[in-house]
mmCIF file of the protein (N, C-alpha, C, O) and its ligand, coordinates in Angstrom:
data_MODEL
# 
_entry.id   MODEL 
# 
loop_
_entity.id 
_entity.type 
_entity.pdbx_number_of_molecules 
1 polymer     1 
2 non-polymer 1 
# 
_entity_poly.entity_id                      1 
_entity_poly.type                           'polypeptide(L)' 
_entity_poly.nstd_linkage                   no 
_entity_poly.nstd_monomer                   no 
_entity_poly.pdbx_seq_one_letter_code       
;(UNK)(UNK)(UNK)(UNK)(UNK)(UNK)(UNK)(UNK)(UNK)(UNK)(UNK)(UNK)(UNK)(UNK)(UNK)(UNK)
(UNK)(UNK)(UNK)(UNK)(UNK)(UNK)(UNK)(UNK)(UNK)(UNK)(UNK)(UNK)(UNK)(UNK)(UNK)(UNK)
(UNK)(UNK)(UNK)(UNK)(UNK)(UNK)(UNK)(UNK)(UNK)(UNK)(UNK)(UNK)(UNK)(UNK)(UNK)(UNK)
(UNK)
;
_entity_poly.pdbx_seq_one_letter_code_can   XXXXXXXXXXXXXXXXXXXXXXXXXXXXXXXXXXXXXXXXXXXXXXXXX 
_entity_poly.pdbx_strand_id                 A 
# 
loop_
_entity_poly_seq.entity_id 
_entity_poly_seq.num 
_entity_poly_seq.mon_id 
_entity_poly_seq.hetero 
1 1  UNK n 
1 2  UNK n 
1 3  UNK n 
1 4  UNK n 
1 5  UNK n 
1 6  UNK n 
1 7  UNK n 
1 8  UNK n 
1 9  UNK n 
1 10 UNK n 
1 11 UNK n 
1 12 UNK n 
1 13 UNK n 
1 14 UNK n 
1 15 UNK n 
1 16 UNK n 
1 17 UNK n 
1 18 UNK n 
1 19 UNK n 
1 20 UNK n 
1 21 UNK n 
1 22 UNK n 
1 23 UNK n 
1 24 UNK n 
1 25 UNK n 
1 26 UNK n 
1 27 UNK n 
1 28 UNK n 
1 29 UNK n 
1 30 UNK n 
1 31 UNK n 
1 32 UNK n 
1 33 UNK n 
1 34 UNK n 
1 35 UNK n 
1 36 UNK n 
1 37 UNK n 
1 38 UNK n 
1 39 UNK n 
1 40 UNK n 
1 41 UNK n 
1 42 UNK n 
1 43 UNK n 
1 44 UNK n 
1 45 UNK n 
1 46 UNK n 
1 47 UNK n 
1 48 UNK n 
1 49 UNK n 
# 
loop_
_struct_asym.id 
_struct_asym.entity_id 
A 1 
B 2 
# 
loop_
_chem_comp.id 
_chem_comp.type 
_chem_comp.mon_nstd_flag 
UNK 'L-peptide linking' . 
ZN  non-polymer         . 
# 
_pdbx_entity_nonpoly.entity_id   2 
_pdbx_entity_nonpoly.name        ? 
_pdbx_entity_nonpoly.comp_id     ZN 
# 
_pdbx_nonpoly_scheme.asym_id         B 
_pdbx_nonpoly_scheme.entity_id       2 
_pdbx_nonpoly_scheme.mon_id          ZN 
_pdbx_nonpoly_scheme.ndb_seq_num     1 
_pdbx_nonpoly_scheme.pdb_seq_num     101 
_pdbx_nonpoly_scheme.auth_seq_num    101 
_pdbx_nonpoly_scheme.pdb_mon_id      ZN 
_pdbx_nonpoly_scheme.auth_mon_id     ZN 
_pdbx_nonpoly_scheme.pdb_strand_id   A 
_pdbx_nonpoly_scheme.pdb_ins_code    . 
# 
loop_
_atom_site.group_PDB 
_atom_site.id 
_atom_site.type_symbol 
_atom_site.label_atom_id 
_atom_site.label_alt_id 
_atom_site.label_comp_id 
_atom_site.label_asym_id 
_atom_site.label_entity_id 
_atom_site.label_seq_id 
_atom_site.pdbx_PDB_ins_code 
_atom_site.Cartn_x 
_atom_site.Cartn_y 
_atom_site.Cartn_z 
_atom_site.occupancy 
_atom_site.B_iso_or_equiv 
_atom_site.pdbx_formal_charge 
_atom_site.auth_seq_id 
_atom_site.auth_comp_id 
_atom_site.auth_asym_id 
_atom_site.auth_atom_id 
_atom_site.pdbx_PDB_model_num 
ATOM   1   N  N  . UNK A 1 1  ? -23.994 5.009  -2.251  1.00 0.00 ? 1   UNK A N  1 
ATOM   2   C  CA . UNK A 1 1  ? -24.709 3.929  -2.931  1.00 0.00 ? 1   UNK A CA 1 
ATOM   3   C  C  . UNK A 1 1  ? -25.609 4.504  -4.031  1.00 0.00 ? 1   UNK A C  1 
ATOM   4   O  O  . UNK A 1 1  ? -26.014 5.664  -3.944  1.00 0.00 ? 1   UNK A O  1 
ATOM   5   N  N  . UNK A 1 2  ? -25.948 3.667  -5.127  1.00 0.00 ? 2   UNK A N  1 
ATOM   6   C  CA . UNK A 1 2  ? -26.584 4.263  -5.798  1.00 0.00 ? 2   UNK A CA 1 
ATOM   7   C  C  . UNK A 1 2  ? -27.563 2.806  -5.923  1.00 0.00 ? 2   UNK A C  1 
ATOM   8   O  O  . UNK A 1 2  ? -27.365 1.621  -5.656  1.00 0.00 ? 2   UNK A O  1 
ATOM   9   N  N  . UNK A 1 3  ? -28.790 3.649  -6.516  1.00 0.00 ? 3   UNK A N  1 
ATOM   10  C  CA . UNK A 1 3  ? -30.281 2.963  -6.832  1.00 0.00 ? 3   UNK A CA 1 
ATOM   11  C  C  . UNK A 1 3  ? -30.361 2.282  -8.176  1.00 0.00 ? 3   UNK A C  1 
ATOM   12  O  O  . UNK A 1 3  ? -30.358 2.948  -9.211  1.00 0.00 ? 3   UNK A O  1 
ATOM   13  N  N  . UNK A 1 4  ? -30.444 0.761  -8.176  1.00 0.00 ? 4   UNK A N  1 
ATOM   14  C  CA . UNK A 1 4  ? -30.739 0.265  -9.443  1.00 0.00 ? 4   UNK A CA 1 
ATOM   15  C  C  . UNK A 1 4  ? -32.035 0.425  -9.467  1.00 0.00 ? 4   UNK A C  1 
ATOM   16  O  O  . UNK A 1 4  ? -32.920 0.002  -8.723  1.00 0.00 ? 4   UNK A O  1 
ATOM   17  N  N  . UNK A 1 5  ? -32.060 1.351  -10.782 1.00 0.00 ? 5   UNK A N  1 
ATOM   18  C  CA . UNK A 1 5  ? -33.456 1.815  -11.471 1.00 0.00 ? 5   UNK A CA 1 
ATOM   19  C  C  . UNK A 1 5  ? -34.754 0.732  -11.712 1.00 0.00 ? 5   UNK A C  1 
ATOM   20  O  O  . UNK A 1 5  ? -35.971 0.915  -11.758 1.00 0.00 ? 5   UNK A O  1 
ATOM   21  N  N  . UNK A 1 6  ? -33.786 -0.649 -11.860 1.00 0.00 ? 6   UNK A N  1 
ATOM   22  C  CA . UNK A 1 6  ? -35.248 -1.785 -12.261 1.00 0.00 ? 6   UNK A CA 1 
ATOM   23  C  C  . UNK A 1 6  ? -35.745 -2.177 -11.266 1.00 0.00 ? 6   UNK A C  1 
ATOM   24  O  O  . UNK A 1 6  ? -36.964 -2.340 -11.202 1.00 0.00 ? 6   UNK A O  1 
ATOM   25  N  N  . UNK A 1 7  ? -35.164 -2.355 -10.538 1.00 0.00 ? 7   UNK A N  1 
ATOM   26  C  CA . UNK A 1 7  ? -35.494 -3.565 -8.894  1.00 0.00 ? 7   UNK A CA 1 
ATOM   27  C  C  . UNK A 1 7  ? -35.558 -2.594 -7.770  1.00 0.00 ? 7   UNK A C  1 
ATOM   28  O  O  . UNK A 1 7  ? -36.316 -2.785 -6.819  1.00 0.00 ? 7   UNK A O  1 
ATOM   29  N  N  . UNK A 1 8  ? -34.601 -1.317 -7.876  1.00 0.00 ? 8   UNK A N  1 
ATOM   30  C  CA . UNK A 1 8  ? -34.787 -0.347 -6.490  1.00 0.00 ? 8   UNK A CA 1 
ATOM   31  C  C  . UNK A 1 8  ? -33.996 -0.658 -5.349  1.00 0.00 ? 8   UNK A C  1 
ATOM   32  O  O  . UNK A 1 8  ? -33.895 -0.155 -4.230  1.00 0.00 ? 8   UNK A O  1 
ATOM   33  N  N  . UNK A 1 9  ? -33.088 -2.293 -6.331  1.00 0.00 ? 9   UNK A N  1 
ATOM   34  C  CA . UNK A 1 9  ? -32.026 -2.124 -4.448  1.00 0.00 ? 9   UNK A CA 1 
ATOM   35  C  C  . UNK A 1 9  ? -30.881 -1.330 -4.790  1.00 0.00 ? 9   UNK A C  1 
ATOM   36  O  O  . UNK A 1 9  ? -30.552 -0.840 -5.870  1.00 0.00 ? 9   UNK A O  1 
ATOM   37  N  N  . UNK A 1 10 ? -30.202 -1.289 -3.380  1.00 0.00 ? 10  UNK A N  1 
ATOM   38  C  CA . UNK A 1 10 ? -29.096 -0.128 -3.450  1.00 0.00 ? 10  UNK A CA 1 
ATOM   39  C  C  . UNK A 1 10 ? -27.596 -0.970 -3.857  1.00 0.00 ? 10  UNK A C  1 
ATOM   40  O  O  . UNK A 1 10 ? -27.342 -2.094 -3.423  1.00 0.00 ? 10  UNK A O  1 
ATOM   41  N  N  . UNK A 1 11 ? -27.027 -0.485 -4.424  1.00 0.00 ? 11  UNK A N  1 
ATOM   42  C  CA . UNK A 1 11 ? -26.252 -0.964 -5.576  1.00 0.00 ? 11  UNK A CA 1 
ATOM   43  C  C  . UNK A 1 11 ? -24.570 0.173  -5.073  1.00 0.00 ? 11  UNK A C  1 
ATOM   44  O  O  . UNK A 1 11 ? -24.339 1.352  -4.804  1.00 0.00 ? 11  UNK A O  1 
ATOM   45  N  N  . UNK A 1 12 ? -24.031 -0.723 -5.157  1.00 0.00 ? 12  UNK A N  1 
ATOM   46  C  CA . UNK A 1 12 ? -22.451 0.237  -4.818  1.00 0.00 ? 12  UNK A CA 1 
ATOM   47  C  C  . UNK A 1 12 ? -21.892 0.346  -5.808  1.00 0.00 ? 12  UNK A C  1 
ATOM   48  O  O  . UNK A 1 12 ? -21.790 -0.585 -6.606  1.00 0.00 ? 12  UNK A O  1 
ATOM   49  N  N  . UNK A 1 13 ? -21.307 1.719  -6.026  1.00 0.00 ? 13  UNK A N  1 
ATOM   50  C  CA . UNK A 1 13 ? -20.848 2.063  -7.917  1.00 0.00 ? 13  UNK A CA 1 
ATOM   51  C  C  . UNK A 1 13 ? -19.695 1.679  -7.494  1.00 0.00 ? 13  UNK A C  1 
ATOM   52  O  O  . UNK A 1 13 ? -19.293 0.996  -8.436  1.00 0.00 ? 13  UNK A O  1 
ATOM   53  N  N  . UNK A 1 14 ? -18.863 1.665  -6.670  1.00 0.00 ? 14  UNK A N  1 
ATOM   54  C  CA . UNK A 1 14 ? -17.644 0.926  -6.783  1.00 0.00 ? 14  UNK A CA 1 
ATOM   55  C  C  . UNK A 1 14 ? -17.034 -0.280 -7.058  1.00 0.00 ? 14  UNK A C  1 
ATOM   56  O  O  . UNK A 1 14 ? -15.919 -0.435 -7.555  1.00 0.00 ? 14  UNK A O  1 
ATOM   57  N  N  . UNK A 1 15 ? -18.024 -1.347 -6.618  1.00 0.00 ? 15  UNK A N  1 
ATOM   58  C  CA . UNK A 1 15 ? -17.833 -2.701 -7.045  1.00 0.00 ? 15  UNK A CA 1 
ATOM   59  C  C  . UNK A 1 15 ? -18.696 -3.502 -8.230  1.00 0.00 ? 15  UNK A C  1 
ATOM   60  O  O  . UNK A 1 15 ? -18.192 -4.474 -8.794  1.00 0.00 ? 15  UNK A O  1 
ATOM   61  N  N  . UNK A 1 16 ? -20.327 -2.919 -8.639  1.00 0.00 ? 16  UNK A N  1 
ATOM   62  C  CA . UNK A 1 16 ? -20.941 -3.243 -9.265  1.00 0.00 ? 16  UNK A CA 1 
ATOM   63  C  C  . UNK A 1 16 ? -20.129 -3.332 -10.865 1.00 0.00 ? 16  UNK A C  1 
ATOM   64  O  O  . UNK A 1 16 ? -19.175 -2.584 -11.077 1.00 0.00 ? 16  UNK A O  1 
ATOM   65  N  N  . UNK A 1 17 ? -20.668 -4.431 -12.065 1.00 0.00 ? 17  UNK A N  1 
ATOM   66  C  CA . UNK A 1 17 ? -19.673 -4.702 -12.856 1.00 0.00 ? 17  UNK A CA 1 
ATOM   67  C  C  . UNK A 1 17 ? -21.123 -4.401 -14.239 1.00 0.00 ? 17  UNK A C  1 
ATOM   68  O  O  . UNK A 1 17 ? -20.930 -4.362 -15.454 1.00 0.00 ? 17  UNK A O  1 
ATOM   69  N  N  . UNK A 1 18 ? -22.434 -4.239 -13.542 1.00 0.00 ? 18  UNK A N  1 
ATOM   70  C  CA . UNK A 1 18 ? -22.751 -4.225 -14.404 1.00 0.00 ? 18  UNK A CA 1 
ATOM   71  C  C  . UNK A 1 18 ? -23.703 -2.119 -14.248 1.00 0.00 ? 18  UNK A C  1 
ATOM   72  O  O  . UNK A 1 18 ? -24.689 -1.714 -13.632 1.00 0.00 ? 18  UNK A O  1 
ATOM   73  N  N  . UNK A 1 19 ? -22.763 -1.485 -15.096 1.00 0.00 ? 19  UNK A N  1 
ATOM   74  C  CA . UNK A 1 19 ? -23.208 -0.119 -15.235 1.00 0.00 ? 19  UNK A CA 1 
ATOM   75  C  C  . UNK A 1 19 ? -23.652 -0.137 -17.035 1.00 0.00 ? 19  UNK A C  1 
ATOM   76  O  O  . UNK A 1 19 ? -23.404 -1.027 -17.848 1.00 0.00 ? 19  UNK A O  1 
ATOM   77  N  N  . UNK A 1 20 ? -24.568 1.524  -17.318 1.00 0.00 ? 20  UNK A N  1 
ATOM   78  C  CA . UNK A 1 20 ? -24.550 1.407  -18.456 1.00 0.00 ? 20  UNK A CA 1 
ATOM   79  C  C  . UNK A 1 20 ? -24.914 3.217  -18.240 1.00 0.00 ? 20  UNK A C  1 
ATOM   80  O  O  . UNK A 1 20 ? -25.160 3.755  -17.161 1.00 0.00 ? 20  UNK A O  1 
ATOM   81  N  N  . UNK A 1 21 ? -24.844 4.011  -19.832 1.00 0.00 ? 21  UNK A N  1 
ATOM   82  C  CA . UNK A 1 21 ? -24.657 5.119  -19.438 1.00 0.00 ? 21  UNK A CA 1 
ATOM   83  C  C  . UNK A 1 21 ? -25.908 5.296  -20.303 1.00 0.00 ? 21  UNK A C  1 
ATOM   84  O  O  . UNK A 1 21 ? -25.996 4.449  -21.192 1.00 0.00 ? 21  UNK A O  1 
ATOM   85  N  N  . UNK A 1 22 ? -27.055 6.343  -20.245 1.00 0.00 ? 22  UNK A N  1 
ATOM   86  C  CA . UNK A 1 22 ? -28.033 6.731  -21.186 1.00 0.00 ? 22  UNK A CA 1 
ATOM   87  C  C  . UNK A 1 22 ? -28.192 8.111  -20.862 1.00 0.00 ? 22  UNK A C  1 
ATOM   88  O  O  . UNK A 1 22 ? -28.320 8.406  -19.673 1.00 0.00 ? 22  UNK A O  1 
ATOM   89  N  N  . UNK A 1 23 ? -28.209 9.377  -22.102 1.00 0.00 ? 23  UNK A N  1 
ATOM   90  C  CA . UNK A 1 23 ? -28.053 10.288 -22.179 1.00 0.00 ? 23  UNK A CA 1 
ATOM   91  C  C  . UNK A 1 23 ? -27.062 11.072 -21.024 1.00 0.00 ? 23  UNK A C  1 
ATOM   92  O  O  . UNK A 1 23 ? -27.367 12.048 -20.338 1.00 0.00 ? 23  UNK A O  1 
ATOM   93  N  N  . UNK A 1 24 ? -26.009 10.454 -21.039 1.00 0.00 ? 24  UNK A N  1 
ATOM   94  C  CA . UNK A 1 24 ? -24.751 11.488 -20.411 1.00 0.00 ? 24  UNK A CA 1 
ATOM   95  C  C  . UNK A 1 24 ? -24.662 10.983 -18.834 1.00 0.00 ? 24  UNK A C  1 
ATOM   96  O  O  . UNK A 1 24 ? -23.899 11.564 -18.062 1.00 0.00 ? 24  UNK A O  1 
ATOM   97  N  N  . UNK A 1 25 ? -25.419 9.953  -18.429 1.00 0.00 ? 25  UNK A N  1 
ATOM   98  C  CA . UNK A 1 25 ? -25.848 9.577  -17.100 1.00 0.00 ? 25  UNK A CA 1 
ATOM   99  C  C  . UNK A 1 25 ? -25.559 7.936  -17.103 1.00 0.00 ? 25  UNK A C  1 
ATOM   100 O  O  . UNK A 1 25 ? -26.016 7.113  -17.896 1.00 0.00 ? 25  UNK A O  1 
ATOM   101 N  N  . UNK A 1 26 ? -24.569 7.685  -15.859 1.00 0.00 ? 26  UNK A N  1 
ATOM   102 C  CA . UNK A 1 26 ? -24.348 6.654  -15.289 1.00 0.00 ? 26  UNK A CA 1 
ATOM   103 C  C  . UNK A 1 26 ? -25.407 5.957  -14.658 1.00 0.00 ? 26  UNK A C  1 
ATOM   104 O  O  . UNK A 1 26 ? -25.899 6.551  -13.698 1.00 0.00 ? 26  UNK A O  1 
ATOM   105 N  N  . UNK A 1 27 ? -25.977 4.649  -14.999 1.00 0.00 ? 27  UNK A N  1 
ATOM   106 C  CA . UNK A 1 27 ? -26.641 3.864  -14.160 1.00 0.00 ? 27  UNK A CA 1 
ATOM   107 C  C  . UNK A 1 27 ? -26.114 2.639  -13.853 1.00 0.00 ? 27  UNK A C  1 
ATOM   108 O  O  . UNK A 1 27 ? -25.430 1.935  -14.596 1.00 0.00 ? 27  UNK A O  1 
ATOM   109 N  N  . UNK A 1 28 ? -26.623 2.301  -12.188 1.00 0.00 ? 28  UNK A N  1 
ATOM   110 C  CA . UNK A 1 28 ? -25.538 1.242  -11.515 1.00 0.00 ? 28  UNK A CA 1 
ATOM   111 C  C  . UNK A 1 28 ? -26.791 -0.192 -11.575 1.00 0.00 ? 28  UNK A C  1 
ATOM   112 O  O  . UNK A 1 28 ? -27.938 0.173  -11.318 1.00 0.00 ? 28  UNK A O  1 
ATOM   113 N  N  . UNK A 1 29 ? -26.675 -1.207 -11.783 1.00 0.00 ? 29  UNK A N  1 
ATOM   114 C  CA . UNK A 1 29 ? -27.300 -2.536 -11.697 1.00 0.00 ? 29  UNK A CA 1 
ATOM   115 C  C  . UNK A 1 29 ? -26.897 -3.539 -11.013 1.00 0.00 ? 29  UNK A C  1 
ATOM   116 O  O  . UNK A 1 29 ? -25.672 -3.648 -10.966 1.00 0.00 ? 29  UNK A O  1 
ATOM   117 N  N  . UNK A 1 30 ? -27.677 -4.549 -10.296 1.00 0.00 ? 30  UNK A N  1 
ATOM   118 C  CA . UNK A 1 30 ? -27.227 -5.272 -9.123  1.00 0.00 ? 30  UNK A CA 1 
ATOM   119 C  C  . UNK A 1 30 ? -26.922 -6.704 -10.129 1.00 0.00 ? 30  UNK A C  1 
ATOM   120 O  O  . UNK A 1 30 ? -26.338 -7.663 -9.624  1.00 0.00 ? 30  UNK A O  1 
ATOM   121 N  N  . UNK A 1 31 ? -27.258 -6.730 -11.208 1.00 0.00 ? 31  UNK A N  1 
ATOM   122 C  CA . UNK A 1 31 ? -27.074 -7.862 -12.006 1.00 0.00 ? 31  UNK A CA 1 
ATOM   123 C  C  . UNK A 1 31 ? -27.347 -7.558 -13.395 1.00 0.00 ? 31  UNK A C  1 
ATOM   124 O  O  . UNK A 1 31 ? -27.962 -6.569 -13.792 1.00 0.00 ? 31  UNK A O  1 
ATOM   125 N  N  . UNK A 1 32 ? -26.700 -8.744 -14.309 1.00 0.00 ? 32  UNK A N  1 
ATOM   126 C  CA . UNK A 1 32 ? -26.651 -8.401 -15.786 1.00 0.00 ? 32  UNK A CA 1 
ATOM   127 C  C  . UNK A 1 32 ? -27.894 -8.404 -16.318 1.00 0.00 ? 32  UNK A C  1 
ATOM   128 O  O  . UNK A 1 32 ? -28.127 -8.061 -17.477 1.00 0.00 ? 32  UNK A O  1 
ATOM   129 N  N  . UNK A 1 33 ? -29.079 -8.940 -15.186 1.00 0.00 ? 33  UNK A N  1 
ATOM   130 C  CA . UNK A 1 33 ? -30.447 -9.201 -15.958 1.00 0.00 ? 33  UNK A CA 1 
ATOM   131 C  C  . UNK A 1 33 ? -30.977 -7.754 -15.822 1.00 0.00 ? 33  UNK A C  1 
ATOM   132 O  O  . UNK A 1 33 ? -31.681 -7.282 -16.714 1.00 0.00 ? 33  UNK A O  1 
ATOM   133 N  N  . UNK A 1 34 ? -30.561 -6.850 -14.417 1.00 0.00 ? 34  UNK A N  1 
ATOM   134 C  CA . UNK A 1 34 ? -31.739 -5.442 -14.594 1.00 0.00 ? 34  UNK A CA 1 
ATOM   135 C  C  . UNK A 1 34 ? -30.574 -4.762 -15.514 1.00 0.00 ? 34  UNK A C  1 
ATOM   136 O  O  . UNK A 1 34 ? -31.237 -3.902 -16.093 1.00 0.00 ? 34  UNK A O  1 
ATOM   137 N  N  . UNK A 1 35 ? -29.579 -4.662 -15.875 1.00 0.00 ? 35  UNK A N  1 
ATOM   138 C  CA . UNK A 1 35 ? -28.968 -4.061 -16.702 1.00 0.00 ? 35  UNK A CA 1 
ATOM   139 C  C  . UNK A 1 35 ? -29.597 -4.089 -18.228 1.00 0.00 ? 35  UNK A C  1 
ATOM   140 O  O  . UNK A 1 35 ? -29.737 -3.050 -18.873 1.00 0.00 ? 35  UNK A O  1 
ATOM   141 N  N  . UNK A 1 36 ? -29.905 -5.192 -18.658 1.00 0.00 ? 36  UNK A N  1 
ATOM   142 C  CA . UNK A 1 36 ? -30.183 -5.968 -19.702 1.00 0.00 ? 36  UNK A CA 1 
ATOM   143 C  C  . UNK A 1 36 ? -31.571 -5.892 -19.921 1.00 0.00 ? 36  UNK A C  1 
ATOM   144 O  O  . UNK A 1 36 ? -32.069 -6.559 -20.828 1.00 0.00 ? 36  UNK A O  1 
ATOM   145 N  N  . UNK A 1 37 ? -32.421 -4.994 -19.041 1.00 0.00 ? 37  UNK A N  1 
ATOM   146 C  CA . UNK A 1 37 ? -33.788 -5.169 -18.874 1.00 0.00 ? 37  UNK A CA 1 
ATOM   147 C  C  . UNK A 1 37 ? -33.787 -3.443 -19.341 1.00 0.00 ? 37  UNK A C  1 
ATOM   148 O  O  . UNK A 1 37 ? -34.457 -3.006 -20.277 1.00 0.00 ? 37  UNK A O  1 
ATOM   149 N  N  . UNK A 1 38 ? -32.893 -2.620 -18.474 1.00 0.00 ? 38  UNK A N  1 
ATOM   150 C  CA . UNK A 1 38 ? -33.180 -0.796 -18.520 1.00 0.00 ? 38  UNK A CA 1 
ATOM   151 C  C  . UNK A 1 38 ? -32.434 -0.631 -20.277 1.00 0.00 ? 38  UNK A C  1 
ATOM   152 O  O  . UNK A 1 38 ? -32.694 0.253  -21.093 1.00 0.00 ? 38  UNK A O  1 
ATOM   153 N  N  . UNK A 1 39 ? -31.324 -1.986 -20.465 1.00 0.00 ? 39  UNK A N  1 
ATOM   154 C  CA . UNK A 1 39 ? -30.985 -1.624 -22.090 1.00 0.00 ? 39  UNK A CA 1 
ATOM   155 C  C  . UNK A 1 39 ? -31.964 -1.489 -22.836 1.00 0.00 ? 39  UNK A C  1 
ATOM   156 O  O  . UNK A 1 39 ? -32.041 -0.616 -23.700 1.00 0.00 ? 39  UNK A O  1 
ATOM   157 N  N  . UNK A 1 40 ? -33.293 -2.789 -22.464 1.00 0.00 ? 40  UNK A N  1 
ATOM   158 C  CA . UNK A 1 40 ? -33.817 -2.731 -23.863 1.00 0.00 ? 40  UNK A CA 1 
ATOM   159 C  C  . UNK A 1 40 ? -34.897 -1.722 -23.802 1.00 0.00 ? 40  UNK A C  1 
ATOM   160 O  O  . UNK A 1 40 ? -35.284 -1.236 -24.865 1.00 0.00 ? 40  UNK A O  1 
ATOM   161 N  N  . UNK A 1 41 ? -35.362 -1.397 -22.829 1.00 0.00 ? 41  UNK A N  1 
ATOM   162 C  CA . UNK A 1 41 ? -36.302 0.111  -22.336 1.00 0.00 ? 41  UNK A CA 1 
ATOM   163 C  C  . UNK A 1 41 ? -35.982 1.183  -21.533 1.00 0.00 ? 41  UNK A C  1 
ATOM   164 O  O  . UNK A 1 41 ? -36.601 1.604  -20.556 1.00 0.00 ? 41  UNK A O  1 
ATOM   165 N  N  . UNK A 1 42 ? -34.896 1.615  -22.063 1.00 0.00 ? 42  UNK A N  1 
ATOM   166 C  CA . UNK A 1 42 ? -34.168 2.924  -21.201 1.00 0.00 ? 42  UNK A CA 1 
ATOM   167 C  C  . UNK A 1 42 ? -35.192 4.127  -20.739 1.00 0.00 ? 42  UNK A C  1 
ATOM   168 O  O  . UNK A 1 42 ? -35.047 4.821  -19.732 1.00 0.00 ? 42  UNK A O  1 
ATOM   169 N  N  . UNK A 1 43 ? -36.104 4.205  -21.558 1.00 0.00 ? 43  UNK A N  1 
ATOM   170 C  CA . UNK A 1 43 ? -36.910 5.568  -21.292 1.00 0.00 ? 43  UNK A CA 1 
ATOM   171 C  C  . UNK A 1 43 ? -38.135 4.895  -19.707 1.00 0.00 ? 43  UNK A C  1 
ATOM   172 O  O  . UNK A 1 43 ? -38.759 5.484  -18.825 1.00 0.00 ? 43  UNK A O  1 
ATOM   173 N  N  . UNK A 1 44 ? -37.988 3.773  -19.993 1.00 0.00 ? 44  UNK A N  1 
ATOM   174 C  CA . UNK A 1 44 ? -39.034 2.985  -19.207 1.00 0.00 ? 44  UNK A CA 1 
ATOM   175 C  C  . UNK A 1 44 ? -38.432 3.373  -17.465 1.00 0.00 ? 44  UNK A C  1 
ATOM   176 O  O  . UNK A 1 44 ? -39.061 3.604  -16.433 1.00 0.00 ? 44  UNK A O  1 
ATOM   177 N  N  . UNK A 1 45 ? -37.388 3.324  -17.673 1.00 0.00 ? 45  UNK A N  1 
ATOM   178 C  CA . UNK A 1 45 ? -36.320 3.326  -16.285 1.00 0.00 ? 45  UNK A CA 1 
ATOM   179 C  C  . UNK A 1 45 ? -35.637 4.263  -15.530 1.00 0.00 ? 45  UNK A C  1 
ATOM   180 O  O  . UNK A 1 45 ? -35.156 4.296  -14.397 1.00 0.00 ? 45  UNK A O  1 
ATOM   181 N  N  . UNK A 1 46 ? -35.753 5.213  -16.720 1.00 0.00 ? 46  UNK A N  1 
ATOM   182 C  CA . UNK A 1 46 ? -34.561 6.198  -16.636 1.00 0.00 ? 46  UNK A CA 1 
ATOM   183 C  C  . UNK A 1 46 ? -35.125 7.462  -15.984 1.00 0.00 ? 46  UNK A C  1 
ATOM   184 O  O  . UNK A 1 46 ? -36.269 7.810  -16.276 1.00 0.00 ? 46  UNK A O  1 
ATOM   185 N  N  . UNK A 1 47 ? -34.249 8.305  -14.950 1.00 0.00 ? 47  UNK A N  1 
ATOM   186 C  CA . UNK A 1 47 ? -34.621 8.966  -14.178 1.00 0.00 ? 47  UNK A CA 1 
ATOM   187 C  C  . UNK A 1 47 ? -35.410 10.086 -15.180 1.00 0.00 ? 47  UNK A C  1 
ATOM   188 O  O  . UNK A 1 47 ? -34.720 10.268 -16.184 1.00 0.00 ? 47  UNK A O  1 
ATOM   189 N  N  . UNK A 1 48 ? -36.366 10.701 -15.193 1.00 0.00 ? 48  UNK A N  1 
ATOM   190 C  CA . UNK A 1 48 ? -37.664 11.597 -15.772 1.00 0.00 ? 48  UNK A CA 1 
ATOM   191 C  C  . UNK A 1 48 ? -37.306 13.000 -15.386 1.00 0.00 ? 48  UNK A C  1 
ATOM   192 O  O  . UNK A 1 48 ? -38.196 13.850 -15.426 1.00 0.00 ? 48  UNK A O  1 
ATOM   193 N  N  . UNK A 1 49 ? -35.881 13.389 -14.950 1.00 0.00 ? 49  UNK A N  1 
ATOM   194 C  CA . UNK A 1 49 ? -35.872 14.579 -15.557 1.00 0.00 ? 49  UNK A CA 1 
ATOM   195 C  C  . UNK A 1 49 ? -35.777 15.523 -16.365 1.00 0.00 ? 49  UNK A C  1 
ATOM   196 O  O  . UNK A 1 49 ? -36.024 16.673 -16.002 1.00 0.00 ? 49  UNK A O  1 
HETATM 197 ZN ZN . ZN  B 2 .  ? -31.479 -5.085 -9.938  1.00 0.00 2 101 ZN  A ZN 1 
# 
């Protein structure tokens, strides 16, 4: 399972429809709204390593 970055629930990369990729890295979203939320502030969301 993987962690949607906006909301923090656990999210299955296999079936989820809404992914997006920022700097070379897959992120999984439980809906088009936290997808649509880490688009418009990726640095806001995005894992800090
Ligand atoms: Zn979410």
């Amino acid at each position: 399972m993987a962690k949607d970055p906006v909301c923090d629930m656990e999210v299955a990369e296999a079936t989820t429809q809404h992914t997006t990729t920022h700097q070379g890295k897959t992120y999984y979203f439980c809906s088009a709204d936290c997808k649509k939320a880490f688009d418009l502030e990726p640095d806001k969301y995005a894992d800090k390593n």
